[in-house]
C-alpha positions as CSV (number, residue, x, y, z in Angstrom):
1,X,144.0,60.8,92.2
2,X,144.0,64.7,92.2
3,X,143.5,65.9,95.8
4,X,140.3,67.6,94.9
5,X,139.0,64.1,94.3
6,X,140.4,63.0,97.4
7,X,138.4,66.1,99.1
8,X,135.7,65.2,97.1
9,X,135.8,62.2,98.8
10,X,136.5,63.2,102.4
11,X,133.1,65.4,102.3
12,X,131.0,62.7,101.4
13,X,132.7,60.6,104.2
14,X,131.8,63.8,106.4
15,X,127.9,63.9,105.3
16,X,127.9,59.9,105.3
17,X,129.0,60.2,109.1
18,X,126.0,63.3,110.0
19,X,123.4,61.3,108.5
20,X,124.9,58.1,110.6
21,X,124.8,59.6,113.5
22,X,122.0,62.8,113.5
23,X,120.1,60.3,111.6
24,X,119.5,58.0,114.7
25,X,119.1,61.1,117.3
26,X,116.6,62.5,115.0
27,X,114.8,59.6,114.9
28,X,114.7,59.6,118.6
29,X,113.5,63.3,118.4
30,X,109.9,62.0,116.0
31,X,109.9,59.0,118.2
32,X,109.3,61.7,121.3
33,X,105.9,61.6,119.4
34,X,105.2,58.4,117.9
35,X,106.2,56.2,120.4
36,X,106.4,57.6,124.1
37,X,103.6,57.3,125.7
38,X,104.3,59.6,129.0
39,X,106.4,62.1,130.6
40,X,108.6,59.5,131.8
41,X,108.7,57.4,128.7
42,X,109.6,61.0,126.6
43,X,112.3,61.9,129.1
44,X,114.0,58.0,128.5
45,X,114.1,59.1,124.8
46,X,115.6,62.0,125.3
47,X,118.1,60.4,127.6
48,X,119.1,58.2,124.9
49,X,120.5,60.7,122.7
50,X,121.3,63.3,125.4
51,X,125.0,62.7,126.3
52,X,125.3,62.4,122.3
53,X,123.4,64.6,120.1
54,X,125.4,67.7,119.8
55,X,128.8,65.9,119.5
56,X,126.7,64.4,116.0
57,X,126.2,67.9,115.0
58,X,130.2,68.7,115.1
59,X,130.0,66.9,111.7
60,X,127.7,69.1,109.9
61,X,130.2,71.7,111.4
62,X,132.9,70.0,109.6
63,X,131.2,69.0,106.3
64,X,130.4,72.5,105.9
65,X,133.3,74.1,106.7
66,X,135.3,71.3,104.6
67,X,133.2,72.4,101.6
68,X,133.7,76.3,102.2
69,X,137.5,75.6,102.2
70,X,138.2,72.6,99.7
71,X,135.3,73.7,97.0
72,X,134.3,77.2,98.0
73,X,132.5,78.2,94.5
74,X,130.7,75.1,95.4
75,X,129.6,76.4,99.2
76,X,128.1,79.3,97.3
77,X,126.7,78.8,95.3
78,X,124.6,75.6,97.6
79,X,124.2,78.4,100.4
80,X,122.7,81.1,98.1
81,X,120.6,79.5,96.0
82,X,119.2,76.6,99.0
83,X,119.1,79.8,101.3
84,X,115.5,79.4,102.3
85,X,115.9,75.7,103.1
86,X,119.3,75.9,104.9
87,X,117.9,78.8,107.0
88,X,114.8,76.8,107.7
89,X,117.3,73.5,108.9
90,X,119.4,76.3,110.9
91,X,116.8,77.7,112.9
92,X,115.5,73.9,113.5
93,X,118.8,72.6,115.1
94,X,119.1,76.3,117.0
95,X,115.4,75.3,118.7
96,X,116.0,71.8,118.8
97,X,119.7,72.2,121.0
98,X,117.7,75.1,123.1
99,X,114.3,72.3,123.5
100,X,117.5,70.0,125.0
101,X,118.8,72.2,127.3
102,X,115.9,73.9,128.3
103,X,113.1,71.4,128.9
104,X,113.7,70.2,132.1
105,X,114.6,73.8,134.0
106,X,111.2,74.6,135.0
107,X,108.3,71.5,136.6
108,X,105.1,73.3,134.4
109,X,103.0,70.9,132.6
110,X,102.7,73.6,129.4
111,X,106.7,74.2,129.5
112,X,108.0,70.6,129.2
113,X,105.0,70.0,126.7
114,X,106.4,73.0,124.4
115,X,110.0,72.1,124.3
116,X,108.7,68.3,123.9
117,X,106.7,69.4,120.8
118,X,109.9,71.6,119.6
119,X,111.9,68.6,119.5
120,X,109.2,66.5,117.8
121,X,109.0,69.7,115.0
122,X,112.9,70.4,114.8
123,X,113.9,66.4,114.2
124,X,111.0,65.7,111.8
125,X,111.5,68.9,109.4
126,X,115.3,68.6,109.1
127,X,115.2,65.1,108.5
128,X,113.0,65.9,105.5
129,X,114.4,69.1,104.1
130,X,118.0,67.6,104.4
131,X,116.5,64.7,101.8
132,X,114.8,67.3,99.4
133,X,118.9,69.3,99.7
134,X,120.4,66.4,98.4
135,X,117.6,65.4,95.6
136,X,118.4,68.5,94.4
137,X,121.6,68.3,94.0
138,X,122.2,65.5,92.6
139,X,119.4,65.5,90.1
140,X,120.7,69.1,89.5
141,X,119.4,72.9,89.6
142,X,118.6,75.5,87.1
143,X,122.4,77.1,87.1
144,X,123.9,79.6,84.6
145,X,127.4,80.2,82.8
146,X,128.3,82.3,86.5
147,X,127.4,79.4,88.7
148,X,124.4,80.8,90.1
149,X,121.5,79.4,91.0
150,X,118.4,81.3,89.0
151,X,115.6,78.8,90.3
152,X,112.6,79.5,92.3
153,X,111.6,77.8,95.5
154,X,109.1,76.3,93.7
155,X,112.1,74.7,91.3
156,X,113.2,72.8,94.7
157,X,110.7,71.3,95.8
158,X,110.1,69.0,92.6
159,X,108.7,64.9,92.8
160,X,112.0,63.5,93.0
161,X,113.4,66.2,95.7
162,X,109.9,65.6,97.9
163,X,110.6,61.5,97.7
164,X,114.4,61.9,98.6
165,X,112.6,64.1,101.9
166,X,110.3,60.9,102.4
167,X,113.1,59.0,102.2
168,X,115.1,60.4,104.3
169,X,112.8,61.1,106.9
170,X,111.4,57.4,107.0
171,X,115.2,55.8,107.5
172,X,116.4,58.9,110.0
173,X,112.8,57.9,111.9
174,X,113.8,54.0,111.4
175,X,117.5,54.4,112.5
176,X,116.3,55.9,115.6
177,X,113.5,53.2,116.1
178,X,116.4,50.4,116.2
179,X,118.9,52.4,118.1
180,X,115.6,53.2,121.1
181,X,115.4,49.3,121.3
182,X,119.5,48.7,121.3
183,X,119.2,51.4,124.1
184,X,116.3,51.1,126.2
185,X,114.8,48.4,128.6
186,X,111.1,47.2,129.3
187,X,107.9,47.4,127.5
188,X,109.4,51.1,125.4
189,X,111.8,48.6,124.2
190,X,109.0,46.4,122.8
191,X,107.4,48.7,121.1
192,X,109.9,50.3,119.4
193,X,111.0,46.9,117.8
194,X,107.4,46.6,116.5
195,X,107.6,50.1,115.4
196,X,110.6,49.6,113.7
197,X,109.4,46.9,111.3
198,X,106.1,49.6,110.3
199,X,108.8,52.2,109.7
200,X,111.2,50.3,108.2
201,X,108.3,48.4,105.3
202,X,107.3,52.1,104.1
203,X,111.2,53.0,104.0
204,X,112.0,50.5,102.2
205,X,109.6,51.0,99.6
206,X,109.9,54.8,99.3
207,X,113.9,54.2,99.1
208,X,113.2,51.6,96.6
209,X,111.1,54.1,94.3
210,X,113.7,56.4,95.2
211,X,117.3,54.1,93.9
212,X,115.3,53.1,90.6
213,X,114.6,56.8,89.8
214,X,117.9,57.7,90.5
215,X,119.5,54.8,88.5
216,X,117.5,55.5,85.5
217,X,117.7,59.0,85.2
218,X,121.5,59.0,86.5
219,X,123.1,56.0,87.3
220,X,126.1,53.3,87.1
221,X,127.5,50.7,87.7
222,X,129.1,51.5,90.9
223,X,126.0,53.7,92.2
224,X,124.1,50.5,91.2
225,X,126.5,48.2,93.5
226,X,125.6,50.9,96.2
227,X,122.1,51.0,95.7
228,X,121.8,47.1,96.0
229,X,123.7,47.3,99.3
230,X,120.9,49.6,100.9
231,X,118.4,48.0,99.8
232,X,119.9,44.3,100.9
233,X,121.2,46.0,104.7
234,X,117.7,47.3,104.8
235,X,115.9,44.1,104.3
236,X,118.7,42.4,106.9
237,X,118.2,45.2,109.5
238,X,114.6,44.3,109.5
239,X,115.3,40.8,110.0
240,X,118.1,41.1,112.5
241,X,114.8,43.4,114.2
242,X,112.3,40.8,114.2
243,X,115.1,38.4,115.8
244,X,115.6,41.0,118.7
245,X,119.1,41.2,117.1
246,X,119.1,45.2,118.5
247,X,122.9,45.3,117.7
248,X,122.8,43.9,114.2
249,X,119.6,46.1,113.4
250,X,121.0,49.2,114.5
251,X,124.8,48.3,112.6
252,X,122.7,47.3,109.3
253,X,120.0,50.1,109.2
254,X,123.8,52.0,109.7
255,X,125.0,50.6,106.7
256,X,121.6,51.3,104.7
257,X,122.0,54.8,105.0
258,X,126.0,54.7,104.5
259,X,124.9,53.2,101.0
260,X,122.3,54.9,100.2
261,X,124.2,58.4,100.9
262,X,127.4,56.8,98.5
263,X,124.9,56.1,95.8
264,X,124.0,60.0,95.5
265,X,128.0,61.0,95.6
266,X,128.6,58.4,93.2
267,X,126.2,58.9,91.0
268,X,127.1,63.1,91.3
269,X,130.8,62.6,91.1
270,X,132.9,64.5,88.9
271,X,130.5,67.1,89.2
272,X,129.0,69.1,92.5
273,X,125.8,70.3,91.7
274,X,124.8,69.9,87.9
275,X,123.4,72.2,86.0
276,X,119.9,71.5,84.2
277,X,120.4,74.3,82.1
278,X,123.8,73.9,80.1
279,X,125.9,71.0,81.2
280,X,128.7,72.7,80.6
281,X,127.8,75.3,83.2
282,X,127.9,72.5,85.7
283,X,130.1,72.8,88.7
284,X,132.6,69.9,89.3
285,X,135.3,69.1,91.6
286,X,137.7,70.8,89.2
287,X,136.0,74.1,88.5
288,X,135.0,74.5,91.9
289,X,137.9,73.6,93.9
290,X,140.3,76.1,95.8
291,X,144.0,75.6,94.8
292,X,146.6,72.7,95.0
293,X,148.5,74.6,98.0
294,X,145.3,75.3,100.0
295,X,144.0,71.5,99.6
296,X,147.4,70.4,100.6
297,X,147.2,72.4,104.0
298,X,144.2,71.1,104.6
299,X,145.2,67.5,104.0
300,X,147.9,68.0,106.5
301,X,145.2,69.5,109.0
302,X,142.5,66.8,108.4
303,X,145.3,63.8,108.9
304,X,146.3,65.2,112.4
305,X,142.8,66.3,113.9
306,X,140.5,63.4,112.6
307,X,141.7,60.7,114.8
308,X,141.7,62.8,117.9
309,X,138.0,63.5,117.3
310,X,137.4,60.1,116.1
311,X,138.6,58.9,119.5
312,X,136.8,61.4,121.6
313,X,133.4,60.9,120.1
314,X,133.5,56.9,120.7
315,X,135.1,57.6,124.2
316,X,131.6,59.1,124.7
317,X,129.8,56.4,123.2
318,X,131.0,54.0,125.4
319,X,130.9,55.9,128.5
320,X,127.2,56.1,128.0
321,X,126.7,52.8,126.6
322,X,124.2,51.4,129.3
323,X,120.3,50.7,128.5
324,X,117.8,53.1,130.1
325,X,114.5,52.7,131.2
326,X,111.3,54.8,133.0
327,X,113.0,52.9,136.4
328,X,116.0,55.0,136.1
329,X,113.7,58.3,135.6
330,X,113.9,59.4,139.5
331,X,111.6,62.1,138.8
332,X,109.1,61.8,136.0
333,X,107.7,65.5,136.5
334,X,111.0,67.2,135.6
């Protein structure tokens, strides 16, 4: 294997881990609507994901910075021709990490309600406009013989982009449904285990429309393995739900959206964002790569600093293991 297909490889593993882990913290974030039912019920959500959230971003960090370095004609031509997108998911995780940080500093009734709302806004829209990003590119964009995008807006947001938004939104809002209830004590646990199986029946019907569409239009036999594995831990997580398995529903829901990102790298490999208008002006791991000597630095880098990160982040996680409830909210007006 060249080591641009091992890179290749490592950036899927990169975006496989963000949408693990910011899947279930966004969730958390459109739950902070949809399921809390008070100040002190909204500030036990947040809680959840609080110690955790930005250390999930550091992936995104790393994916896109991976992608700059290992495939850069790749990084621009993603960057400049989803600018409008990317800027919108930008300016959502800038708000949403200020809506964090900010929310509790001041008592007022109209403050916390604004930042409460931000995080609601800037969870839900990323969720969905990182789905539409990735239908996109794997179903392909209008490029030409320079590798530049020469679509419209309009070109993005296409049947099959909108469905991959629904879809990811729907499992990033399930995710966090089943990790509220792993986390959380009392009658917000309850509720989120029924919410979870509401959520979960129109994910897994959306994803469903979703794999087929994919698999016809693009698919093989590996991206159809992948494809039945979402759809099977999907089904399980559900059960595991209904059984007040919280661990097992969290781990499979996990697992749905590990599969369900491999499908879309499988079914895009060797190329890295197709080309609808020529094939042959589609850019692949080869064409867009940076040079044997640069990949091998990198290597080197990635093999020393990827368990030390690894260990920090689930040093963290198991610090702040422990269930939460509203009894542990001291003060439910901050």
């Amino acid at each position: 294997m060249e080591l641009h297909d091992v890179w290749f490889v490592l950036i899927a593993v990169l975006w496989t881990g963000y949408f693990f882990l910011e899947g279930f913290d966004f969730g958390v974030g459109v739950l902070t609507r949809l399921l809390a039912r008070d100040r002190a019920e909204k500030r036990v959500l947040i809680n959840t994901i609080g110690p955790v959230w930005d250390g999930n971003e550091v992936w995104l960090l790393t994916a896109g910075g991976a992608t700059f370095a290992a495939f850069p004609e790749w990084y621009a031509t993603l960057f400049s021709g989803f600018y409008l997108p990317l800027l919108a998911i930008l300016i959502c995780l800038i708000v949403r990490g200020v809506a964090f940080e900010y929310r509790a500093k001041r008592p007022e009734e109209n403050w916390q309600r604004n930042w409460e709302t931000a995080i609601f806004w800037t969870s839900l829209v990323p969720a969905f406009l990182w789905g539409v990003a990735f239908g996109n590119i794997v179903r392909g964009v209008k490029l030409d013989a320079d590798f530049e995008y020469v679509g419209t807006l309009g070109d993005l947001l296409n049947p099959y982009a909108l469905l991959g938004g629904l879809v990811t939104l729907t499992l990033f809002t399930l995710h966090g449904t089943v990790f509220t209830a792993l986390k959380t004590v009392g009658e917000i646990r309850e509720r989120a285990r029924k919410l979870a199986l509401k959520v979960g029946l129109a994910a897994a019907v959306l994803a469903l429309v979703f794999l087929l569409w994919t698999q016809v239009e693009s698919g093989d036999g590996t991206s159809l393995v992948a494809s039945g594995v979402a759809v099977a831990s999907l089904v399980a997580a559900l059960g595991a739900n209904q059984a007040g398995r919280e661990g097992w529903a969290f781990t499979l829901s996990g697992v749905t959206i590990v599969a369900a990102v491999a499908m879309l790298f499988l079914t895009l490999f060797p190329n890295v964002m197709p080309s609808t208008l020529d094939p042959a002006w589609s850019l692949t791991v080869t064409n867009a790569s940076s040079s044997p000597y640069t990949l091998k630095i990198m290597t080197w880098l990635a093999v020393l600093a990827t368990p030390l990160v690894l260990l920090y982040q689930g040093w963290t996680y198991w610090v702040f293991r422990k269930r939460i409830g509203t009894q542990h909210i001291a003060d439910p007006v901050h």
